[in-house]
C-alpha positions in Angstrom: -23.5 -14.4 -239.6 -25.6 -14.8 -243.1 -23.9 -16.2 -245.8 -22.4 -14.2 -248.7 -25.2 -13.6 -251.3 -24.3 -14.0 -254.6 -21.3 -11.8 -256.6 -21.0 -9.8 -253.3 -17.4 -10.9 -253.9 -15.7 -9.1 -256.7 -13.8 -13.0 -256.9 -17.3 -14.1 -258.0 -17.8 -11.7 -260.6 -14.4 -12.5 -262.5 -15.8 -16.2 -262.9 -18.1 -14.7 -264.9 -17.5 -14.5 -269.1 -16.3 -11.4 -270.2 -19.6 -9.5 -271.1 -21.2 -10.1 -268.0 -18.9 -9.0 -265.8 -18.7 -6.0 -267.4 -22.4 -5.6 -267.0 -22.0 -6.3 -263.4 -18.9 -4.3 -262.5 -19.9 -1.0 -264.8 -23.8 -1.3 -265.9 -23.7 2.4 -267.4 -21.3 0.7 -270.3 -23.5 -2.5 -271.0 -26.0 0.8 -272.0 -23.7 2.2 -274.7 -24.0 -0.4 -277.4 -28.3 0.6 -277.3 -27.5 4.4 -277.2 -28.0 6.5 -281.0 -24.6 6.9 -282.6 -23.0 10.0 -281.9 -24.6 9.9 -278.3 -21.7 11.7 -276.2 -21.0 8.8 -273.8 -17.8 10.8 -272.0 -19.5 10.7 -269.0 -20.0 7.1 -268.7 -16.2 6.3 -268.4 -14.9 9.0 -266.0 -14.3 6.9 -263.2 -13.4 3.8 -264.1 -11.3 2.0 -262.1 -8.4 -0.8 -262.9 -9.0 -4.6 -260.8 -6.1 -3.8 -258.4 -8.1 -0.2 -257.4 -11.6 -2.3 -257.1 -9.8 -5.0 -254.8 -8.1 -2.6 -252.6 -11.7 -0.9 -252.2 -13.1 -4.1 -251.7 -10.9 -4.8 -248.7 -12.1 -1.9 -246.9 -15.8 -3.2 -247.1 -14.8 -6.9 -245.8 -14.2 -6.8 -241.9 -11.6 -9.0 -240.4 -9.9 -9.5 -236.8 -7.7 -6.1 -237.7 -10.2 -4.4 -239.6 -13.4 -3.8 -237.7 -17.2 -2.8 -239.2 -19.4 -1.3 -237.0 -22.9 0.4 -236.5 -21.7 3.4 -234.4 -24.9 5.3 -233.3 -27.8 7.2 -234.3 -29.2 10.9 -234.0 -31.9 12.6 -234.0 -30.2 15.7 -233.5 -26.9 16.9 -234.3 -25.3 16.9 -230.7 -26.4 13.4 -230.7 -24.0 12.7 -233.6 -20.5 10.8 -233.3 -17.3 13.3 -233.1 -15.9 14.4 -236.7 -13.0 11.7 -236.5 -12.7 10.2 -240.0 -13.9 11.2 -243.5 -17.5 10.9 -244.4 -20.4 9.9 -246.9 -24.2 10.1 -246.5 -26.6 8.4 -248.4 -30.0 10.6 -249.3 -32.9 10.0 -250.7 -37.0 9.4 -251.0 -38.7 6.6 -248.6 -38.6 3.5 -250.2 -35.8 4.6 -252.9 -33.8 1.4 -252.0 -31.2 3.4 -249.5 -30.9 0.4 -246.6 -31.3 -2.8 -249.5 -28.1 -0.6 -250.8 -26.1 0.0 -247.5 -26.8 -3.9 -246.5 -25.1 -4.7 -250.0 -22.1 -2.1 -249.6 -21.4 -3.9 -246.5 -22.2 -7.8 -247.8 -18.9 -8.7 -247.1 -19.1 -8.0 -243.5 -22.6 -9.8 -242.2 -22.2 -9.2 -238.8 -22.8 -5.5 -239.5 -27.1 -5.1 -239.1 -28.7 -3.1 -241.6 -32.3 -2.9 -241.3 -34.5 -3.4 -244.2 -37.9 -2.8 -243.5 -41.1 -3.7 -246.1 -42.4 -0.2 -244.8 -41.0 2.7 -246.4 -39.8 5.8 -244.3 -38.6 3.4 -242.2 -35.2 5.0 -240.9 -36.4 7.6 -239.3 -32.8 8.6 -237.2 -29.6 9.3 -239.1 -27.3 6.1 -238.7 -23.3 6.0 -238.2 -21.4 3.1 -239.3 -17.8 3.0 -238.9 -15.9 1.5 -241.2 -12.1 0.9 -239.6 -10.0 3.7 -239.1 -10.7 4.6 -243.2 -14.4 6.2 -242.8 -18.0 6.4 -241.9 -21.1 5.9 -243.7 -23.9 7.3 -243.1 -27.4 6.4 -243.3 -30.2 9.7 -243.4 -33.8 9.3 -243.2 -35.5 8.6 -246.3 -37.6 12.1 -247.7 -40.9 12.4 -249.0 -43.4 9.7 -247.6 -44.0 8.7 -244.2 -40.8 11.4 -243.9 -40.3 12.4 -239.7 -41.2 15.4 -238.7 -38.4 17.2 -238.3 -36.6 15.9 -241.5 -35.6 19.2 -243.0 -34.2 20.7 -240.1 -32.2 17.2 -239.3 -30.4 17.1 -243.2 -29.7 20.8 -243.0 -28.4 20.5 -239.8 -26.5 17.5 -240.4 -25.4 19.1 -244.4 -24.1 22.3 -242.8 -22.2 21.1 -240.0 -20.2 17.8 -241.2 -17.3 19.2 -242.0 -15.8 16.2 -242.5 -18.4 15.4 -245.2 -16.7 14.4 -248.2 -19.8 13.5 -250.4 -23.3 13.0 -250.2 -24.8 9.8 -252.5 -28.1 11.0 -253.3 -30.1 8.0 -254.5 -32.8 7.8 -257.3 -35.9 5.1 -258.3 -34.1 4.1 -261.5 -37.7 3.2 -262.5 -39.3 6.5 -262.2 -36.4 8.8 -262.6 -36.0 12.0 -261.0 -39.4 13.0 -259.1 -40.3 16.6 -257.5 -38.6 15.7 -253.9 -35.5 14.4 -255.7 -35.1 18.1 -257.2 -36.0 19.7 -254.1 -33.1 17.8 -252.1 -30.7 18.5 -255.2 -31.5 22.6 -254.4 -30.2 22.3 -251.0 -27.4 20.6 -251.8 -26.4 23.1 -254.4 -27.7 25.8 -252.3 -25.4 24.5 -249.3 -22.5 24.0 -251.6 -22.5 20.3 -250.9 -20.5 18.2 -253.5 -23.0 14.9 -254.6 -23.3 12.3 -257.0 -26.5 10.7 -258.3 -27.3 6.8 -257.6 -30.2 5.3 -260.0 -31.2 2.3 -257.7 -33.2 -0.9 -258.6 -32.2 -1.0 -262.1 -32.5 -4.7 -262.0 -36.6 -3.5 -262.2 -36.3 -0.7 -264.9 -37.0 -2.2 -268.5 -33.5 -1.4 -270.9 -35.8 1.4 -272.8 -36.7 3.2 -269.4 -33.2 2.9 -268.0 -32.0 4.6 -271.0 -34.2 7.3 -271.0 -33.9 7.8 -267.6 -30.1 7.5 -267.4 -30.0 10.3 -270.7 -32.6 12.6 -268.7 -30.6 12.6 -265.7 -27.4 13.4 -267.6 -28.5 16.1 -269.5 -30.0 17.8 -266.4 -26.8 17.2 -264.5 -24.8 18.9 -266.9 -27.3 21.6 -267.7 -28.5 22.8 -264.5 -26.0 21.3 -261.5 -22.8 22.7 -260.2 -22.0 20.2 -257.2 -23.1 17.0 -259.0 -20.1 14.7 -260.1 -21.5 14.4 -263.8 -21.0 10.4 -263.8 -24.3 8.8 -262.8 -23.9 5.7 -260.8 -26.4 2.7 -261.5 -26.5 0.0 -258.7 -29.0 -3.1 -258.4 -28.9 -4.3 -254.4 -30.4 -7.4 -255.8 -27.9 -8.6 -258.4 -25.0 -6.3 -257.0 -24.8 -4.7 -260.7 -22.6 -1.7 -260.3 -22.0 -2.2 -256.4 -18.6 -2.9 -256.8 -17.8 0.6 -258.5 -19.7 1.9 -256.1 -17.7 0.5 -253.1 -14.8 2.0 -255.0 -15.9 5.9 -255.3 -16.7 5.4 -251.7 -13.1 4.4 -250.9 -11.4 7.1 -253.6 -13.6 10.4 -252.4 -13.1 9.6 -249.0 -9.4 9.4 -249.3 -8.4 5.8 -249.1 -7.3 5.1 -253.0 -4.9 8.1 -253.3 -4.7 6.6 -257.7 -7.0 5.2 -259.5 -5.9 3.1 -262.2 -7.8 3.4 -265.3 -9.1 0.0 -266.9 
């Protein structure tokens, strides 16, 4: 197995002082103190979990001899899909978004589990199951826009309209270059299929602090102005330094069912 990178470990981020471990655990709050005054920030803070609810999530994403993490199967089609056991989330989003340096870091804790990151974008071109215990599956869709496979749109519809165990879809965004034409065109078939998302800004460990903000405070505003399915807190996450993975591993665990509270910080 590879070693742990890094503040995979939420134990590794409490070493840290106070002000960067905040940055690490919720990066959309180390934004605030640069935002105008009067900026509405109540969508920053509307999940934010307590330690004890970002441990127990934790433990769900760290395999053990009772607690097993596994690549299931992949599809091309949907009767090539596992059997609707367990709740489910799906990651979404362009070719070389970050999607599979993300899904390797959700699942750090557990190295034996093989994510493939390829220097070639559009590289997953089959939608991959992972199981995670008896709690849930992930679940890994080809990446839209370049080098897209052929039969993209008819595999996400298929797969958007007949998971019925779906519970949300993580529809991730180039925190560099914010929202681009195919981001908008997945966001009108989820809204069109009725499917409840929520927005992930990716590699903000590349975006410079002005064009995180602007991006972030873009996003937002079109969120609230012109979404109905999209949970209205963005999500920012850097694969690299693991800023914001943490939280992320916890909304996993709450939508899906497996942190019936969620204690407020």
């Amino acid at each position: 197995g590879r070693a742990l990178p890094p503040l995979a470990a939420l134990s590794q981020v409490l070493r840290l002082e106070r002000s960067r471990r905040t940055a690490i655990v919720f990066p959309l709050q180390k934004l605030e103190r640069y935002l105008a005054p009067g900026t509405d920030t109540a969508q920053f803070r509307l999940f934010q979990p307590g330690l004890p609810a970002l441990q127990r999530a934790e433990a769900l994403f760290r395999s053990d001899r009772g607690h097993s993490i596994d690549y299931v199967s992949s599809a091309v089609r949907m009767d090539h899909a596992p059997p609707l056991a367990l709740p489910e989330v799906c990651f979404i989003g362009r070719s070389n978004v970050g999607k599979s340096s993300l899904i390797r870091a959700l699942f750090s804790l557990a190295p034996e589990v093989e994510v493939r990151v390829s220097k070639t974008p559009g590289h997953t071109k089959k939608i991959n199951f992972f199981k995670v215990g008896k709690y849930f599956t992930l679940v890994d869709m080809p990446g839209y826009g370049y080098r897209a496979p052929q039969d993209f749109v008819e595999m996400v519809e298929a797969y958007l309209q007949e998971r019925h165990n779906l519970k949300r879809t993580f529809l991730l965004v180039d925190g560099v270059v914010g929202l681009q034409k195919t981001d908008h065109i997945a966001i009108e078939m989820l809204e069109e299929f009725g499917i409840p998302y929520v927005m992930v800004l990716t590699k903000i460990d590349r975006a410079s602090r002005g064009v995180l903000l602007k991006n972030v405070l873009e996003i937002q505003e079109f969120v609230k102005e012109s979404t109905q399915g999209c949970f209205p807190q963005l999500f920012l996450v850097s694969s690299v330094e693991f800023s914001g993975v943490h939280l992320l591993r916890c909304f996993v665990a709450h939508v899906t069912g497996n942190l019936p509270t969620v204690e407020a910080s």
